[in-house]
VOGU-3710 file (C-alpha; in Angstrom, 3 decimals, decimal comma):
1> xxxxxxxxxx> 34,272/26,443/-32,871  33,518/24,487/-35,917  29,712/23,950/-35,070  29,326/28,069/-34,027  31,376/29,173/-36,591  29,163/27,594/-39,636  25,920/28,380/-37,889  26,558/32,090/-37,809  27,553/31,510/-41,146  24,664/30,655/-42,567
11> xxxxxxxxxx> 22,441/33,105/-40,952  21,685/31,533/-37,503  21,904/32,615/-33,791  23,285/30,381/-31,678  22,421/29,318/-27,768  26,070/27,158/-26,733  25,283/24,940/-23,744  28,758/24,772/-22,724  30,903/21,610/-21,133  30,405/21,700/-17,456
21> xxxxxxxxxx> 34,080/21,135/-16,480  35,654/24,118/-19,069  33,770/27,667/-18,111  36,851/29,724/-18,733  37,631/28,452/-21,986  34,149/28,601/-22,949  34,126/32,437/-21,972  37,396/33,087/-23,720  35,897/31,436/-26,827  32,912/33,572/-26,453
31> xxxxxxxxxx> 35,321/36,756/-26,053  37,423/36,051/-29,276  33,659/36,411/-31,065  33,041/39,359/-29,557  35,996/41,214/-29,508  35,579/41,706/-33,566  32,187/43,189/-33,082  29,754/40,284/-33,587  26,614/41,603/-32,074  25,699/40,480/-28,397
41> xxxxxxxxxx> 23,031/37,495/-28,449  24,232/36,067/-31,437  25,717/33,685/-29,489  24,264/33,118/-26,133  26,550/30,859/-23,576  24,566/28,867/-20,986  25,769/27,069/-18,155  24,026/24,424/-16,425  23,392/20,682/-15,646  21,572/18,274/-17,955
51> xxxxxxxxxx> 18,209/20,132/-16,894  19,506/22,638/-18,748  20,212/20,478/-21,613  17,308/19,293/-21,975  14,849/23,162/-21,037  17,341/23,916/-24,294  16,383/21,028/-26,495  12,651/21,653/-25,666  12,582/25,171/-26,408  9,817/26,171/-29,395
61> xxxxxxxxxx> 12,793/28,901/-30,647  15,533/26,097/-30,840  15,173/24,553/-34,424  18,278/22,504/-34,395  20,431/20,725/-31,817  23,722/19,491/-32,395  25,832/17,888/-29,509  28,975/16,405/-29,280  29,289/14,133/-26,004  29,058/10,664/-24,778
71> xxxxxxxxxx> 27,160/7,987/-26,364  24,725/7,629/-23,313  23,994/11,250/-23,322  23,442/11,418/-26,911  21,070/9,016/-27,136  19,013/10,962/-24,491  19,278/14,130/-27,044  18,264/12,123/-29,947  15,343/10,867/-28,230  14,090/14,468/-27,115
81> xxxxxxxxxx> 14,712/16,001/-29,875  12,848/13,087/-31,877  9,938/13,848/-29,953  9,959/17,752/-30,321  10,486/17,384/-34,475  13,917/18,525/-34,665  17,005/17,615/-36,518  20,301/16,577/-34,608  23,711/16,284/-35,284  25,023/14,297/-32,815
91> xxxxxxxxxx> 29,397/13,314/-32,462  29,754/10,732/-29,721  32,123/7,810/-28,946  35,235/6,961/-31,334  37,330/3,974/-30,043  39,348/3,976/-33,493  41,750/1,605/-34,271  44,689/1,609/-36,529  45,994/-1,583/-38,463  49,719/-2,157/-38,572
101> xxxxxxxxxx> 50,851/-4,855/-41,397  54,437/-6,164/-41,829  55,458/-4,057/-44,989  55,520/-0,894/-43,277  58,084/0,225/-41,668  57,315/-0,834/-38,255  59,384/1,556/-35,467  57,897/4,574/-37,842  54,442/3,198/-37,080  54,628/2,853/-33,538
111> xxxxxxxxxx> 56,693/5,884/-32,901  53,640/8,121/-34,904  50,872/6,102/-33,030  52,192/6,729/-29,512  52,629/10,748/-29,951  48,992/10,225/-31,386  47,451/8,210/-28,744  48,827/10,290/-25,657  48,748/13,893/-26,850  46,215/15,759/-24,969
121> xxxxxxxxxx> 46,209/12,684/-22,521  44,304/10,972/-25,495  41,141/13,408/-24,904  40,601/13,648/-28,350  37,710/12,099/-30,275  39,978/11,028/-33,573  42,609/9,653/-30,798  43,699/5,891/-31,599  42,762/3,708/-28,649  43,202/0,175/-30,053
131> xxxxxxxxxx> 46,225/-0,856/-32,111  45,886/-3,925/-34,164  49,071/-5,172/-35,230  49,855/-8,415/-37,439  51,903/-11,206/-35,868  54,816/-11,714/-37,947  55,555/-7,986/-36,287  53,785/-7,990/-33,206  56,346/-8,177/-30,858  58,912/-5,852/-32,667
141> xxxxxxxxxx> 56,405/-2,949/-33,107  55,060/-3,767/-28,737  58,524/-3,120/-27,678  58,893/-0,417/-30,054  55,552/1,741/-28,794  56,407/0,925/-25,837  59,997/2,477/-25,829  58,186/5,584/-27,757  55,852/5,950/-24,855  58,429/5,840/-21,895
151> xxxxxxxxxx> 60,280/8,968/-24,438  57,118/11,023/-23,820  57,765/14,419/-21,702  54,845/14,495/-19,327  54,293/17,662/-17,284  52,346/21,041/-17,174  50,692/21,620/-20,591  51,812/25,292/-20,164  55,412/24,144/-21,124  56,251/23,476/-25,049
161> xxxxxxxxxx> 58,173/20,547/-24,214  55,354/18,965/-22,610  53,863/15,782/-24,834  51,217/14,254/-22,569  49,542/16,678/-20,319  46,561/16,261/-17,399  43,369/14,609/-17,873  40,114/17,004/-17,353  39,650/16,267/-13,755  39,943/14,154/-10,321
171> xxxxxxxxxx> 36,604/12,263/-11,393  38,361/11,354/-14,741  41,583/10,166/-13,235  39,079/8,197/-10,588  37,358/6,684/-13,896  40,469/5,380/-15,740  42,185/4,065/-12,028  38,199/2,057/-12,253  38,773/1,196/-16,096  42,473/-0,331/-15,048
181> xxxxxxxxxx> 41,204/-2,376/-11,906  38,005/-3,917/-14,362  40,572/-4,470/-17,512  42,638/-6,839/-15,412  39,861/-8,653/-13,800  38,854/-9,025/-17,172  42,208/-10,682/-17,921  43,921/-7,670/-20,106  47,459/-7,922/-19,640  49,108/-4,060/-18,614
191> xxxxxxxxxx> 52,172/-3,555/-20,105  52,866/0,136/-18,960  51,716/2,293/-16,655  47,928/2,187/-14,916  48,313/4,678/-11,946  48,934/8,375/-11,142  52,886/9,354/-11,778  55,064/9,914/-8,965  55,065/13,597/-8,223  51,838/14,595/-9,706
201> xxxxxxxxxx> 49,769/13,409/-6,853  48,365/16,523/-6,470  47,063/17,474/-9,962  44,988/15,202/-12,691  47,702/13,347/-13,924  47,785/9,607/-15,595  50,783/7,356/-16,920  50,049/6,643/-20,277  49,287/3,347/-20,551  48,953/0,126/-22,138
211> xxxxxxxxxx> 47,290/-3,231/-22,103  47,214/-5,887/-24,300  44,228/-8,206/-25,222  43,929/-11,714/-26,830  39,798/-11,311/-26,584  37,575/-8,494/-28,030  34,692/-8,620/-25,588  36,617/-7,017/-22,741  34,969/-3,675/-21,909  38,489/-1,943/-22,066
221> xxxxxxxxxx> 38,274/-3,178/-26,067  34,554/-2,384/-26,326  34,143/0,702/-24,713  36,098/4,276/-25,570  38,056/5,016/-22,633  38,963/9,084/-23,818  41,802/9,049/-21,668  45,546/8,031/-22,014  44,842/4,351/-22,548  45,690/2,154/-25,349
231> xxxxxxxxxx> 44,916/-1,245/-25,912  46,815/-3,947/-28,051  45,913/-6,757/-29,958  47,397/-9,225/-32,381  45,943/-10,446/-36,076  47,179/-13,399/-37,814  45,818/-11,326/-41,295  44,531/-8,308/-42,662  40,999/-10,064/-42,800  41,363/-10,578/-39,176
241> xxxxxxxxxx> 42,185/-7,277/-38,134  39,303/-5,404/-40,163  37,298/-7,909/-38,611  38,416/-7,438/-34,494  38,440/-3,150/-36,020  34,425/-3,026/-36,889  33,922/-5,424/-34,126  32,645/-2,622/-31,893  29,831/-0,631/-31,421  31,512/2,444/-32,409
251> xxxxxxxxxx> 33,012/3,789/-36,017  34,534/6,877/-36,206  38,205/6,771/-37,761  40,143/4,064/-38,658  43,777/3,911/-39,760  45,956/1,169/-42,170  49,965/1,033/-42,198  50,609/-0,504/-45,478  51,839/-0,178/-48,931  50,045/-2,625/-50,856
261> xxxxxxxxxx> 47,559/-1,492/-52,289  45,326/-4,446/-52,350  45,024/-4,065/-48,806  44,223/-0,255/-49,056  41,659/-1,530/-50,943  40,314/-4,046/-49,268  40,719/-1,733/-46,015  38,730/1,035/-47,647  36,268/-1,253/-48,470  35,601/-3,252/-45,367
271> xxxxxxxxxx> 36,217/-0,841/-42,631  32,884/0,377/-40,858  33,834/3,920/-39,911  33,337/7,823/-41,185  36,712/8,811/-41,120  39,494/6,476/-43,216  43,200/6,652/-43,205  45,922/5,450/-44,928  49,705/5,240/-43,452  48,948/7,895/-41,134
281> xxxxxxxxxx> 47,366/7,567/-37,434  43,886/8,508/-36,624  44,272/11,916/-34,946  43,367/15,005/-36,635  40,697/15,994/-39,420  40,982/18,672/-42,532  38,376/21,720/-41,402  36,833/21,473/-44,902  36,307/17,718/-45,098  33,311/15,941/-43,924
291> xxxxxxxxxx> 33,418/14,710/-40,325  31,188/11,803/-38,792  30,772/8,344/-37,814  29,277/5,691/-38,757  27,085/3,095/-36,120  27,010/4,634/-32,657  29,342/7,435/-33,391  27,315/9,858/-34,890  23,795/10,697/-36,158  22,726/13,095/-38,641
301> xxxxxxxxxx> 24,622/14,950/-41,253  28,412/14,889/-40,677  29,854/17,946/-39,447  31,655/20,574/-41,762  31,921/20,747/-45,493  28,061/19,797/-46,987  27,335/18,652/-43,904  27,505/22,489/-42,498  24,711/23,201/-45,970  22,554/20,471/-44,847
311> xxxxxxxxxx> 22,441/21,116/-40,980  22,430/24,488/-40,658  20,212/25,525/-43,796  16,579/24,405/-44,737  15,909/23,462/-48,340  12,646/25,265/-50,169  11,662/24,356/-53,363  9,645/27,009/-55,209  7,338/26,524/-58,206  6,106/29,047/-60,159
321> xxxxxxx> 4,455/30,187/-63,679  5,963/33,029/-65,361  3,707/35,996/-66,299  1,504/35,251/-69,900  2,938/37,420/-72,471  0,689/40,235/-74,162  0,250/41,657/-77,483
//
């Protein structure tokens, strides 16, 4: 919505290659544009596989592409689009962490960071999936998310009371039974959960869960799982934990509980991502602030505020000599 939204509003037409596994909310979105009165074609909805993607891309009449996917694929759209001359805007992988230090209050923290990480199944881009917590309050604030997480109401996202709903599909729930099994061969210790719930056999349920790790090369800590998966991991310092938080390839959003405002400071300077928080989780972004990562997370102008100006406009820069004055 944010993408078509400030490409119509700057003049353009817009050809939406929609997600594969959503083709009734796409057409609902498409209905809510039309149902105003704005003009048919000016936003054209295409279904298809990554042929389609790509017959898109290479179009002469497409002058802009802007995708918001997986890191693999969007390295594929970069690279076409390279070749045919045009800009991109790309919003991949986020694997954000958030910092917890000892002078916050610590049951708040982990209380705010499980509703975070497991809303929406934690299918959200600006989801926290690694929580890096300081040792003098490591323990307290593990048994503390973890209590918070068994709290969660899971159950048919139709119902208000319903906290942590479905995951997209059966070949999602597949991936994250595939991402458990490889975490513990990897020697990541599960805490909670790692399976389909009793009594949701038949849908696309997934226990939120939890693992912790003493060593940041494990895929589960390297990779974004986009799923209800968290992963834990202890820092004897701040210094520590900004270093184990840009230790991946990713940089989207990052998050620091704390009061002191050295560390702000030192957080807001260190920390290798678009997005920055203080005393708040990850999840969530202001419409009219700028939104993109940093390292593989994004590519081109950030999305919204001047981003929206410098994607979705082209800058001309006229000269000219005004007319000689007569007598």
């Amino acid at each position: 919505m944010g993408k078509i939204g400030a490409a119509i509003a700057f003049g353009n037409t817009v050809v939406w290659k929609a997600a594969p596994p959503a083709p009734r909310t796409s057409g609902l979105v498409l209905e809510t544009l039309l149902e105003p009165g704005a003009c048919p074609g000016l936003v054209s909805l295409v279904f298809g596989s990554r042929e389609t993607a790509r017959r898109i891309i290479s179009n002469p009449l497409v002058k802009a592409i802007s995708f918001t996917g997986s890191d693999a694929a969007g390295r594929e759209v970069a690279s076409l689009s390279s070749r045919q001359m045009k800009p991109v805007q790309l919003e991949l992988g986020g694997n954000n962490a958030s910092l917890v230090m000892p002078d916050f209050e610590t049951e708040t923290a982990a209380r705010e960071l499980a509703v975070s990480a497991f809303s929406f199944a934690g299918q959200r881009c600006t989801a926290p999936r690694r929580l890096i917590v300081h040792e003098d309050v490591y323990k307290f604030f593990r048994e503390a998310l973890l209590a918070s997480i068994r709290s969660l109401c899971l159950g048919n996202p139709a119902d208000p009371q319903t906290q942590v709903g479905p995951v997209i599909s059966k070949k999602k729930q597949l991936e994250l039974k595939r991402i458990v099994q490889q975490a513990q061969r990897e020697g990541a210790k599960l805490l909670l959960g790692g399976q389909v719930p009793r009594g949701w056999e038949s849908g696309c349920f997934f226990e939120p869960t939890v693992f912790e790790a003493k060593k940041n090369d494990l895929s589960l800590v390297q990779e974004e799982t986009f799923g209800p998966v968290v992963v834990l991991q202890s820092a004897p310092d701040l210094d520590t934990a900004v270093k184990l938080l840009n230790g991946v390839k990713q940089g989207l959003a990052a998050s620091l509980y704390s009061y002191d405002k050295e560390s702000q400071r030192y957080f807001l300077e260190k920390a290798e991502c678009g997005i920055l928080k203080l005393n708040q989780s990850t999840l969530g972004a202001a419409p009219d602030a700028p939104f993109g990562g940093w390292k593989s997370s994004g590519l081109g102008p950030p999305e919204h505020s001047w981003g929206d100006y410098e994607f979705y406009t082209r800058v001309q820069t006229l000269y000219f000599r005004s007319a000689r004055r007569t007598s």
